[in-house]
C-alpha positions as a Markdown table, in Angstrom:
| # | Residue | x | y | z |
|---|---|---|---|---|
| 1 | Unk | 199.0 | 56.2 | 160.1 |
| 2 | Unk | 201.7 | 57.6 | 161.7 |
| 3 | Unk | 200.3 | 58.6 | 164.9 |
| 4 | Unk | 201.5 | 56.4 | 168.0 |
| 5 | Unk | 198.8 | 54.7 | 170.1 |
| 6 | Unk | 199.4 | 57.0 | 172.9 |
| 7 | Unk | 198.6 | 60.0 | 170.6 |
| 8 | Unk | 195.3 | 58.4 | 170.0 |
| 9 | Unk | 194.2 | 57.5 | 173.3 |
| 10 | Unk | 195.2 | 60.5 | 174.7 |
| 11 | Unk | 192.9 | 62.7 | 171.8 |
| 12 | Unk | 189.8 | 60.3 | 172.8 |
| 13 | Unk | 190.4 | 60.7 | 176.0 |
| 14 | Unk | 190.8 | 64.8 | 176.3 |
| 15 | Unk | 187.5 | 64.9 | 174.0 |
| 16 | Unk | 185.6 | 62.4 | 176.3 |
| 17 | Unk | 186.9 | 64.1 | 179.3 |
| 18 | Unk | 185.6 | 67.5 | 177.7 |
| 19 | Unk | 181.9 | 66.0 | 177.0 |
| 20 | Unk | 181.8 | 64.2 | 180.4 |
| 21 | Unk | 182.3 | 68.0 | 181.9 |
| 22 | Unk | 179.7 | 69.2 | 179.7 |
| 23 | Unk | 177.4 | 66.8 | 180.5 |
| 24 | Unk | 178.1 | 67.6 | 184.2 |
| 25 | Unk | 177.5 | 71.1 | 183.8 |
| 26 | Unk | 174.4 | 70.6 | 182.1 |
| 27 | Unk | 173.3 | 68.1 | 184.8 |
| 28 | Unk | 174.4 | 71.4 | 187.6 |
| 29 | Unk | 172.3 | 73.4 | 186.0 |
| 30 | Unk | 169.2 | 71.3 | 185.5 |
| 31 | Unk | 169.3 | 70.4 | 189.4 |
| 32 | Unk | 169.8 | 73.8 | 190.3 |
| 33 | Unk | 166.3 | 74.6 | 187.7 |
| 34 | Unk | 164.9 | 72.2 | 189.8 |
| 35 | Unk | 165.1 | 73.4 | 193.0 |
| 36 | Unk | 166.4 | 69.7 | 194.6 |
| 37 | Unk | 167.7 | 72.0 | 197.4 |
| 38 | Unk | 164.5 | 73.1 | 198.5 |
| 39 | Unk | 162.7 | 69.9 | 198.2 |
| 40 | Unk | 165.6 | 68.4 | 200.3 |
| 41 | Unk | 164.9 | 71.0 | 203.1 |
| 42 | Unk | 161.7 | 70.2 | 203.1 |
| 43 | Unk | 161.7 | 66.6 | 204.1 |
| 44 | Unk | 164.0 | 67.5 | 206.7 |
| 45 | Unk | 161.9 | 69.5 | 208.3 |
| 46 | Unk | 158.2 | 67.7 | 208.3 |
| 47 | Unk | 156.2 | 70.4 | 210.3 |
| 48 | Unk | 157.4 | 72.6 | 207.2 |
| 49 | Unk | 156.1 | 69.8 | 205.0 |
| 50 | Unk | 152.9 | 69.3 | 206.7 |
| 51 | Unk | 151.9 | 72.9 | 207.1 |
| 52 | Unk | 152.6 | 73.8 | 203.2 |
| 53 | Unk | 150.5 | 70.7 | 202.2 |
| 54 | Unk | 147.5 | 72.4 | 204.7 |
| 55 | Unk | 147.4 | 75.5 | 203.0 |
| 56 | Unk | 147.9 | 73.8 | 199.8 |
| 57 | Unk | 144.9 | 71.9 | 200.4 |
| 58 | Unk | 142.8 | 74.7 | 201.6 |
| 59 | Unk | 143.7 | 76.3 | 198.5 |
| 60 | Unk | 142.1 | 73.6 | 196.5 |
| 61 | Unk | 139.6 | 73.0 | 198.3 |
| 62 | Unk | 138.1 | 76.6 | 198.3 |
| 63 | Unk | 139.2 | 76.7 | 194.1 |
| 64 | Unk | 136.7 | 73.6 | 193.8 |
| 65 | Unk | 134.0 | 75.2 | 195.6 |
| 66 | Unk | 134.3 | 78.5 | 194.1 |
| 67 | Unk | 134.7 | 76.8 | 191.1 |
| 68 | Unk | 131.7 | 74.2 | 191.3 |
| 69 | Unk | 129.3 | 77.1 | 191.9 |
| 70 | Unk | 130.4 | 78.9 | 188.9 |
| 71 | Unk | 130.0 | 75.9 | 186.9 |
| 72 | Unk | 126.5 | 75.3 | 188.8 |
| 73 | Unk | 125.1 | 78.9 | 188.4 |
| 74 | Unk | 126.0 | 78.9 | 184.8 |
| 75 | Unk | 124.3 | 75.5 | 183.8 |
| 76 | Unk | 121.4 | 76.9 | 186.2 |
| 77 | Unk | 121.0 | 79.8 | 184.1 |
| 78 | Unk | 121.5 | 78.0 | 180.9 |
| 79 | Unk | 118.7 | 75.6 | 182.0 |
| 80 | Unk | 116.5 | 78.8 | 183.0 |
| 81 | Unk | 117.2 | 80.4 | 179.6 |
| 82 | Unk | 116.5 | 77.1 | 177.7 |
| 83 | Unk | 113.1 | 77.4 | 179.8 |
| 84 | Unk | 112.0 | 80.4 | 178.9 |
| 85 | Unk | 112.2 | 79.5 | 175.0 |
| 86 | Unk | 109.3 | 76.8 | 175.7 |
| 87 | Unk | 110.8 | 74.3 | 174.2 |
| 88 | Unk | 108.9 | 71.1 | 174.5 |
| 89 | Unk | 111.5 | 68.1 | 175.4 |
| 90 | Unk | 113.1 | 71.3 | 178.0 |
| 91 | Unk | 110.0 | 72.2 | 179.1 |
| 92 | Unk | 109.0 | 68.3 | 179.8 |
| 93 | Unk | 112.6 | 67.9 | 181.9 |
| 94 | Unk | 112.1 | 70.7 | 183.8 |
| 95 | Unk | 108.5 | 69.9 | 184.6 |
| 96 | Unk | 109.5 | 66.4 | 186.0 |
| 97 | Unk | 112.6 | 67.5 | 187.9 |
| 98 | Unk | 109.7 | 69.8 | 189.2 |
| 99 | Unk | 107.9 | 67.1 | 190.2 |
| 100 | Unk | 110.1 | 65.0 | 191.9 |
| 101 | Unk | 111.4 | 68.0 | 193.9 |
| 102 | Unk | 107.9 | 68.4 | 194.9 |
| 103 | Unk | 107.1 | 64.8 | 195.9 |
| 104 | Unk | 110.9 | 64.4 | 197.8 |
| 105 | Unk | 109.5 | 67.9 | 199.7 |
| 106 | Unk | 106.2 | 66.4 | 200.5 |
| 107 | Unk | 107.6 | 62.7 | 201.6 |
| 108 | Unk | 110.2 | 64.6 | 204.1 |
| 109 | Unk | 107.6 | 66.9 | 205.4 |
């Protein structure tokens, strides 16, 4: 109890002051991490902006293609394999998608 005030204030002080700069130097790195730089750059130049977000979108665009055909060849041959087992609720599906392939054909034609 026989520390002065000043003593006191200026120990809470020096050990705010050292989390404050910790804190800061966490906050540095985390924005450095995160690029902000870049992004920044970026919007300052929008025919930079515009021409990433092209090619980015041609890149998902030609993933989801790519990637619906997969998905439709496999369920294709899925739905050929469960045909082949003449199974009688399979065999009725694929005998009336048949059919109304065959009647859309024959109403264009």
């Amino acid at each position: 109890m026989g520390e002065r005030v000043d003593d006191v204030g200026e120990r809470i002080s020096s050990g705010l002051l050292r989390t404050l700069i910790t804190k800061v130097e966490h906050l540095t790195l985390a924005l450095e991490k995160a690029a902000i730089a870049e992004y920044i750059e970026l919007y300052r130049r929008p025919r930079r902006l515009l021409y990433f977000n092209f090619l980015a979108g041609i890149a998902r665009g030609f993933g989801l293609a790519i990637g619906f055909t997969v998905v439709g060849a496999l369920f294709l041959y899925a739905l050929g394999k469960l045909a082949s087992w003449n199974l009688p609720v399979v065999g009725e599906f694929i005998a009336e998608i048949a059919r109304i392939v065959q009647n859309e054909l024959a109403r264009r034609h």
